[in-house]
C-alpha positions in Angstrom: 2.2 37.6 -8.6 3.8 36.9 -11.6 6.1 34.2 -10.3 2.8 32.5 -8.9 1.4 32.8 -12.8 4.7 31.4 -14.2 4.5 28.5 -11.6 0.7 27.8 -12.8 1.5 28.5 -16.0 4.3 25.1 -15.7 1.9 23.1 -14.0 -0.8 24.0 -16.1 0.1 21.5 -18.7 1.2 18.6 -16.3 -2.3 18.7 -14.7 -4.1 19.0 -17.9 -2.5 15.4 -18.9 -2.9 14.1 -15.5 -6.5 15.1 -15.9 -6.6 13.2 -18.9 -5.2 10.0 -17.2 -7.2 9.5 -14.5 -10.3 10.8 -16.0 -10.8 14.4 -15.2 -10.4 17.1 -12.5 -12.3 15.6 -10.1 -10.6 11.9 -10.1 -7.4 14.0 -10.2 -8.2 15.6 -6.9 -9.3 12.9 -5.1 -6.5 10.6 -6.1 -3.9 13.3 -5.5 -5.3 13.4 -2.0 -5.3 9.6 -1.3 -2.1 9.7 -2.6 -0.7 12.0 -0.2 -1.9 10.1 2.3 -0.3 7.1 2.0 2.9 8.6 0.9 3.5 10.3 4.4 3.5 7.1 6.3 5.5 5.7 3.6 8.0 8.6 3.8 8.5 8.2 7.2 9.3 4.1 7.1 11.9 5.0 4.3 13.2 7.5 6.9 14.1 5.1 9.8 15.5 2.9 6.9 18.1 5.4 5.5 18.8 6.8 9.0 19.7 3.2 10.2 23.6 3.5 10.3 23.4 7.1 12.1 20.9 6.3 14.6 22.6 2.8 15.4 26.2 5.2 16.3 24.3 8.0 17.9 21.9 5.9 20.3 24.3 2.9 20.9 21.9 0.5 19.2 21.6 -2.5 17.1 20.0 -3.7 14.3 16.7 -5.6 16.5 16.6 -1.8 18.1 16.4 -0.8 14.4 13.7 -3.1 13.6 11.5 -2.1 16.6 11.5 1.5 15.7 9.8 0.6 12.5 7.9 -2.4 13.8 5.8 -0.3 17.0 4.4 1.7 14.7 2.3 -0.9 12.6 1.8 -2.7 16.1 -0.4 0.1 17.6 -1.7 0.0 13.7 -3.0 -3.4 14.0 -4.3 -2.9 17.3 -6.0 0.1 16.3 -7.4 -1.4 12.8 -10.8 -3.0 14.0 -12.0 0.3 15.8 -10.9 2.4 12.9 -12.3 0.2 10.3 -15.9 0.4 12.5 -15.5 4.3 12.4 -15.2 4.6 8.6 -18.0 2.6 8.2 -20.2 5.0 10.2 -18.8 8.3 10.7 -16.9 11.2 8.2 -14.4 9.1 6.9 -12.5 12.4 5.7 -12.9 14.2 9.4 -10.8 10.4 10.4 -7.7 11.2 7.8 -7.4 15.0 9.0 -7.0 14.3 12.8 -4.9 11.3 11.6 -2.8 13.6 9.6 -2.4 16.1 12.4 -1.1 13.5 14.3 1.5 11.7 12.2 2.7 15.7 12.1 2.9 15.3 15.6 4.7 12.7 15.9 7.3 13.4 13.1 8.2 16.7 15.3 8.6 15.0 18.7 10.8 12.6 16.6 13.2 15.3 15.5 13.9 16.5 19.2 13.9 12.9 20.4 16.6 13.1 23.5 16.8 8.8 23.8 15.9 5.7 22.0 13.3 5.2 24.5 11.9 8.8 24.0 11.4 7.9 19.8 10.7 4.5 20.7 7.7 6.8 21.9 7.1 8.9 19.3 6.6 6.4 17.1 3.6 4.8 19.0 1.4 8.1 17.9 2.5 7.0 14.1 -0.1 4.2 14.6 -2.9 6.3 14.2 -2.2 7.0 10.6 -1.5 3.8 9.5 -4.9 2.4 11.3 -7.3 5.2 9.9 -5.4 5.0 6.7 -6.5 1.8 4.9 -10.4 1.6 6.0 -11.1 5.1 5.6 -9.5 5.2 2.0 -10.5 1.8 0.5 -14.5 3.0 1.9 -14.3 5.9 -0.3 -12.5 4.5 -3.2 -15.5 2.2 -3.2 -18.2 4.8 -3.2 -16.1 7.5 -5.2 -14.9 5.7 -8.0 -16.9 2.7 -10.5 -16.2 -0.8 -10.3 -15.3 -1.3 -13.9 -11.7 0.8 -13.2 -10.8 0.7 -9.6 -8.1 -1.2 -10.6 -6.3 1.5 -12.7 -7.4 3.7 -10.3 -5.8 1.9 -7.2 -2.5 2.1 -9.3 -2.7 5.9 -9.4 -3.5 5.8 -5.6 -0.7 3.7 -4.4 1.9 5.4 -6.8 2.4 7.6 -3.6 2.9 5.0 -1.3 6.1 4.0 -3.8 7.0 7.9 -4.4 7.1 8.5 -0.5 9.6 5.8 -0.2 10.8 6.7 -2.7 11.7 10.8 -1.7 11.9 9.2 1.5 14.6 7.3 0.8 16.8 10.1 -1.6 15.7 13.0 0.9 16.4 11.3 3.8 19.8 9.9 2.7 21.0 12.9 1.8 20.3 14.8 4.9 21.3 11.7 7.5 24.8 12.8 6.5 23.8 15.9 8.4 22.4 14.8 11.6 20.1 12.1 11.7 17.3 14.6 13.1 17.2 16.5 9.8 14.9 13.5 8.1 12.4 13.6 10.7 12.1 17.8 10.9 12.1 17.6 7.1 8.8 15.2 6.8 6.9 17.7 9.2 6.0 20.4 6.8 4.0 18.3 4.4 1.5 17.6 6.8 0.2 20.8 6.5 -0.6 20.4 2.5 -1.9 16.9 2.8 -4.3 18.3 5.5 -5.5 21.2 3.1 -5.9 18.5 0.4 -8.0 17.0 3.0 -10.1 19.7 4.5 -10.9 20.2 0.4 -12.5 16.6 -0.1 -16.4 15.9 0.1 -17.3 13.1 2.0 -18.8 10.8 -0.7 -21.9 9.2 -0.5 -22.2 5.9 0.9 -25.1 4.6 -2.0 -22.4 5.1 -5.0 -24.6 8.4 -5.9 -21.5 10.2 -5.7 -19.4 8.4 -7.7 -17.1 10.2 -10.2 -17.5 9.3 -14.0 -14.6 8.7 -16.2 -14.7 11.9 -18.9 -11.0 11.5 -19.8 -9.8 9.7 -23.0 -12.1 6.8 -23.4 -9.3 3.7 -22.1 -8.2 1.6 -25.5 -8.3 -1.8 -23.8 -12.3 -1.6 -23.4 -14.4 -3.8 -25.0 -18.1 -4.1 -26.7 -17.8 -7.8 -27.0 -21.0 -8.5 -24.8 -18.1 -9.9 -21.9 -19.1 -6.5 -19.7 -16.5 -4.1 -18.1 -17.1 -5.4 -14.6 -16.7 -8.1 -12.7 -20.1 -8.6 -12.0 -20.8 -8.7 -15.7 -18.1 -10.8 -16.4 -19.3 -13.4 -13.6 -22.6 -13.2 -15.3 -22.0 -13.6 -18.8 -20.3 -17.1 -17.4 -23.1 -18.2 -15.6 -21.2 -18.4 -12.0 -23.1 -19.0 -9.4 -22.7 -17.4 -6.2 -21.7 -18.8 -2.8 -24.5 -20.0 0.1 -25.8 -16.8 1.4 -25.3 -15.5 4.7 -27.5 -15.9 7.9 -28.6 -12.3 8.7 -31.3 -10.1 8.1 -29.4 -6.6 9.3 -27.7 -4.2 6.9 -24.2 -4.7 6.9 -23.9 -0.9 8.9 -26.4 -2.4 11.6 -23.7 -5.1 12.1 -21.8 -5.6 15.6 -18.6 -5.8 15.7 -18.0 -9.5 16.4 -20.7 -10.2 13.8 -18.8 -8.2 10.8 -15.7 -9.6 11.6 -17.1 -12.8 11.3 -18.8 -11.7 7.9 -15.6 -10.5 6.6 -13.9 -13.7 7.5 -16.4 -15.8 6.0 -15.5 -15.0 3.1 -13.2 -17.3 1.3 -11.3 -15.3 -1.4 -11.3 -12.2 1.3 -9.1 -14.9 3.7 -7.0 -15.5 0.8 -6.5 -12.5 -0.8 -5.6 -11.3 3.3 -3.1 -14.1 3.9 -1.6 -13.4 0.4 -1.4 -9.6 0.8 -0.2 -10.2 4.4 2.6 -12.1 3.2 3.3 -9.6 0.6 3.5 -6.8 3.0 6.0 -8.8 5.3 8.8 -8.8 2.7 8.4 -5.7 1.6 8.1 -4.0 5.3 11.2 -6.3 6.4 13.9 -5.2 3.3 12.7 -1.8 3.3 14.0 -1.3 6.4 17.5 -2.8 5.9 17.8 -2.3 2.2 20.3 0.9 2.1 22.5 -1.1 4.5 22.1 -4.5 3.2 23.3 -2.6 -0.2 26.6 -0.4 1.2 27.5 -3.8 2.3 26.9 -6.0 -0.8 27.4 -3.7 -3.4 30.2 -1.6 -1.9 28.7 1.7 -2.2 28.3 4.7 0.2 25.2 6.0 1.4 24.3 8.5 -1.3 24.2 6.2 -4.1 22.7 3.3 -2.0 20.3 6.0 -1.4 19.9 6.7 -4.9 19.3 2.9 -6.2 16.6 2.3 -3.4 15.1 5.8 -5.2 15.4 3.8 -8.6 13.8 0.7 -6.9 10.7 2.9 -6.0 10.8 3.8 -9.9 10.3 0.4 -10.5 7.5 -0.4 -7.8 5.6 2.7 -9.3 5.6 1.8 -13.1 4.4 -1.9 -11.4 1.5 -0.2 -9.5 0.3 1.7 -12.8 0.5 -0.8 -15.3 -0.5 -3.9 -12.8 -3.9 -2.1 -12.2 -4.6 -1.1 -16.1 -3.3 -5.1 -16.8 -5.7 -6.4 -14.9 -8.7 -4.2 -15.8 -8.1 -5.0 -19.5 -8.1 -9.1 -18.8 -11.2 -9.1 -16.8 -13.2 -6.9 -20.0 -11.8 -9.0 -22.0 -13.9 -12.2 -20.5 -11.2 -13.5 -17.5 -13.3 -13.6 -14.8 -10.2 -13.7 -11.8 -7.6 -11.3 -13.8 -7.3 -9.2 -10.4 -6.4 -12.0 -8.8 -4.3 -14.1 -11.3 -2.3 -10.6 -12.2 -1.1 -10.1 -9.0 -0.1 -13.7 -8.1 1.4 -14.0 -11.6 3.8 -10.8 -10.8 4.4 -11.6 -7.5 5.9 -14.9 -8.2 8.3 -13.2 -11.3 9.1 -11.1 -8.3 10.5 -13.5 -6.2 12.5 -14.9 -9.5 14.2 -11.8 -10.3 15.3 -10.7 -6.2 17.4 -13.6 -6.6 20.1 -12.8 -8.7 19.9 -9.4 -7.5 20.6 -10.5 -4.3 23.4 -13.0 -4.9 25.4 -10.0 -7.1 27.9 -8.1 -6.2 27.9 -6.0 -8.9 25.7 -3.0 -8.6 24.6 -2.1 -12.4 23.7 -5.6 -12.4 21.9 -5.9 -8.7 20.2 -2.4 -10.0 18.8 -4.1 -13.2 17.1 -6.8 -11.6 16.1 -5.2 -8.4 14.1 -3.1 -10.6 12.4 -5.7 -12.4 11.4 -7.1 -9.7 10.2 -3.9 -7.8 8.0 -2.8 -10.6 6.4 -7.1 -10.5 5.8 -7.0 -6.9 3.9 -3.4 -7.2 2.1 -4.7 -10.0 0.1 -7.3 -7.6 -1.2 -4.6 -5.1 -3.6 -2.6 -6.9 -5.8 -5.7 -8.7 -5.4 -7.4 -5.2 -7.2 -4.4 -3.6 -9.7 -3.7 -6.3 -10.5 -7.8 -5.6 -11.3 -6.8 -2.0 -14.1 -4.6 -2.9 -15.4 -6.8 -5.6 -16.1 -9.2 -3.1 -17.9 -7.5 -0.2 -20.9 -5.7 -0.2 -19.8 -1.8 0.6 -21.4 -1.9 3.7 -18.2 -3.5 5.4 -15.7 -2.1 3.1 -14.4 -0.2 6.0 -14.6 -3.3 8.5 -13.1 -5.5 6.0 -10.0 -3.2 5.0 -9.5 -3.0 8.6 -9.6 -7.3 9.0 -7.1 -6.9 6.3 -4.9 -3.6 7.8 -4.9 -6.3 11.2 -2.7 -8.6 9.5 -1.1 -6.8 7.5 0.2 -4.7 9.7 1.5 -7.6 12.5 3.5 -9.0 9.5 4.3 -4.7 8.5 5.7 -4.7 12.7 7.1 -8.1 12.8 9.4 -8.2 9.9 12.1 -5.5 10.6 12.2 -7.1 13.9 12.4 -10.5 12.7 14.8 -9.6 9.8 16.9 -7.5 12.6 17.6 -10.4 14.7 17.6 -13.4 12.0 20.3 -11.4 10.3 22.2 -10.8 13.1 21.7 -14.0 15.4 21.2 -16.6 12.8 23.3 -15.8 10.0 26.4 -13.9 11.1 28.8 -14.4 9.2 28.9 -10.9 7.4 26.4 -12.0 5.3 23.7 -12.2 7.4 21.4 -9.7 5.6 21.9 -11.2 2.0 20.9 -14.4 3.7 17.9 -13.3 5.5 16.8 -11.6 2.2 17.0 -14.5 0.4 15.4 -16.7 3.2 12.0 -14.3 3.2 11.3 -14.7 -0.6 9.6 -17.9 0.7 7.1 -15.5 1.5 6.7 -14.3 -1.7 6.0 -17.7 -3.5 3.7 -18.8 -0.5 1.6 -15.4 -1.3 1.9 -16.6 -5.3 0.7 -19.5 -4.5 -2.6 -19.1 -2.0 -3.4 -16.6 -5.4 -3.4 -18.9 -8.3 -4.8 -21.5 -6.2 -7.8 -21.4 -3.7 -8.0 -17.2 -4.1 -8.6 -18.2 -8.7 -11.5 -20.9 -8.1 -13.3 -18.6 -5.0 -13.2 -15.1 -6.5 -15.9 -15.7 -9.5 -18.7 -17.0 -6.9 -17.8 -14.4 -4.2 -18.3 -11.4 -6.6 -21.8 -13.1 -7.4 -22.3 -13.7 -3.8 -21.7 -9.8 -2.8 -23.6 -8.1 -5.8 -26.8 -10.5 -4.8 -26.1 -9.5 -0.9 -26.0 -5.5 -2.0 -29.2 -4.2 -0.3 -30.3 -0.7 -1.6 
């Protein structure tokens, strides 16, 4: 008993400031929850990762067998998206993430006991029901849970634990590869069980907004009283924009079919944007996560605990990007610039993609460390305003629907680019450099992703915010 008061007694003060963060107890639980979601399916990506070298000498395999493991996993994701994103738009979107969560545990066991790379080629199928369920169900109640005026900050705090599950992932999982590389995966099954009691703890919101969670933290510096408005409606109104052409329907976005949704989603323009760019984003990210502690024993020289290490250090990076890229963004819209959560992001991911290159070319690891952590930390920046964006612009009738349009792509770029960078860096360029090359090759994805941003998404975001808050039926 008085062990358990010492530990609350520890944590008493670290929740008491987290509290003040986020805006009190209740933000704090429901963030903490989201963010243990997304941090188990991150975990376990980091996992096959770090595990590369081992499981290539105990299976007989090579590095396309490498990028499969990781790539069937989003494949069943993206085939799975559509459905999932219909079910959080009409059933318990919290009853979805538990039996999602009881799967991925699952999975993560059968992994561990795996007797043939066909056999966890297997296992990692039932992975795909996290990763489906995942971004509809959340992005739905983010919307309904949390005001427009912050869901930017707020999608910072939730996608810190997609960066801090690669992240442990990556550090945990290192260090316990050099034991057996079925340590990793038995490891990652016993948080299931606290992510599904942070679950089973969570009200189901309210799909009207009646449920949403005031801010009754410290009041945030960078608002204003200037007249511009805190959100991007009012921002888009004190301008004068003027929305896009309405749709042609007379159903409530819930009453939609399927085909119909989808091609409500896709009509509109900054949502095709914003998807391409994020889709784009996603790819890089997927494709050097999955190589990066073996593309960096080989360029830097250094074994696999400190390679292990850095990649932790890189996630340091990416998470101090997600929480200030969110808050950025937030304080330029309030501050009268109507597409800040779209310029943000396309700003950072483009710096991104400016400092990977000398980290990439180095050979020298302090200096390879330096800028691969500037531009972790631009390149998480862009994914909170980005998803903030996505709700602005759709009424939340088909926030589940529309996440899931967006999980579809994402994900066939998440399951084609360890494959792709598997085979590109070991067919194309061969020469023993193959994954410096490759790495370098797929920044062109980051400044196509830049690019669709500051362009088309800039000019289409104002009028699309104007379009869903006049198509918002009560």
């Amino acid at each position: 008993m008085a062990s358990n008061n010492g530990l609350a007694g520890l944590l008493a003060p670290l929740r008491a400031r987290l509290d003040r963060q986020v805006g009190g107890k209740q933000r704090r639980r429901v963030i903490v929850t989201f963010a243990a979601v997304l941090a188990l399916d991150s975990a376990d990506k980091a996992t096959v990762g770090t595990n590369a070298t081992q499981l290539q000498a105990a299976l007989d395999i090579g590095r396309p067998e490498i990028g499969l493991l990781l790539a069937v996993s989003s494949l069943v994701a993206a085939l799975a998206a559509i459905p999932a994103g219909v079910l959080a738009d009409r059933f318990s979107r919290s009853r979805l993430l538990r039996g999602a969560v009881v799967l991925w545990g699952v999975a993560m066991l059968l992994s561990a006991v795996a007797t043939s790379y066909g056999f966890l080629l297997g296992t990692r199928l039932l992975l795909g029901a996290l990763v489906a369920v995942a971004g509809p169900a959340i992005a739905s109640m983010v919307g309904d849970y949390f005001p427009e005026s912050d869901r930017g900050r707020v999608y910072g705090y939730i996608l810190s634990g997609e960066l801090l599950g690669a992240g442990v992932g990556f550090m945990v999982s290192g260090q316990l590869a050099l034991l057996s590389w079925r340590a990793p995966f038995a490891a990652l099954v016993l948080p299931t069980a606290l992510v599904w009691w942070l679950l089973r703890h969570l009200d189901e919101p309210a799909r009207d907004g009646s449920d949403r969670i005031p801010d009754d933290g410290i009041p945030d510096p960078d608002a204003t009283s200037d007249g511009a408005g805190t959100t991007a409606v009012d921002v888009v109104h004190a301008h004068g924009i003027e929305p896009t052409p309405p749709t042609a329907t007379a159903l409530r976005e819930e009453e939609l079919s399927l085909p119909k949704a989808v091609a409500q989603v896709l009509s509109v323009r900054t949502n095709r944007n914003l998807i391409v760019a994020s889709a784009l984003g996603y790819f890089f990210f997927s494709g050097i996560r999955g190589f990066a502690v073996e593309f960096e024993k080989q360029q830097y020289g250094i074994g696999q605990s400190l390679a292990s290490t850095l990649v932790l250090l890189l996630g340091i990076g990416a998470l101090i990007g997600v929480l200030w890229g969110g808050r950025a963004a937030d304080a330029w819209m309030r501050r009268g610039r109507v597409a800040a959560r779209v310029e943000v992001p396309g700003l950072t991911v483009l710096l991104s993609a400016v400092f990977f290159v000398p980290a990439f070319l180095t050979g020298q690891v302090f200096v390879a460390a330096l800028f691969l952590g500037l531009a972790a930390m631009c390149l998480g920046a862009a994914n909170p305003p980005f998803d903030a964006a996505r709700l602005d612009i759709m009424p939340g009738g088909l926030w589940g629907r529309a996440e899931a349009v967006r999980s579809l792509l994402r994900d066939l770029g998440d399951a084609s680019a360890p494959l792709l960078f598997g085979v590109v860096s070991s067919s194309v360029f061969s020469d023993g450099s193959g994954l410096r090359d490759t790495f370098l090759l797929a920044l062109v994805a980051l400044v196509a992703a830049s690019a669709v941003a500051l362009t088309v998404g800039r000019r289409s975001y104002p009028h699309d915010v104007a379009a869903a808050q006049r198509d918002r039926r009560p």
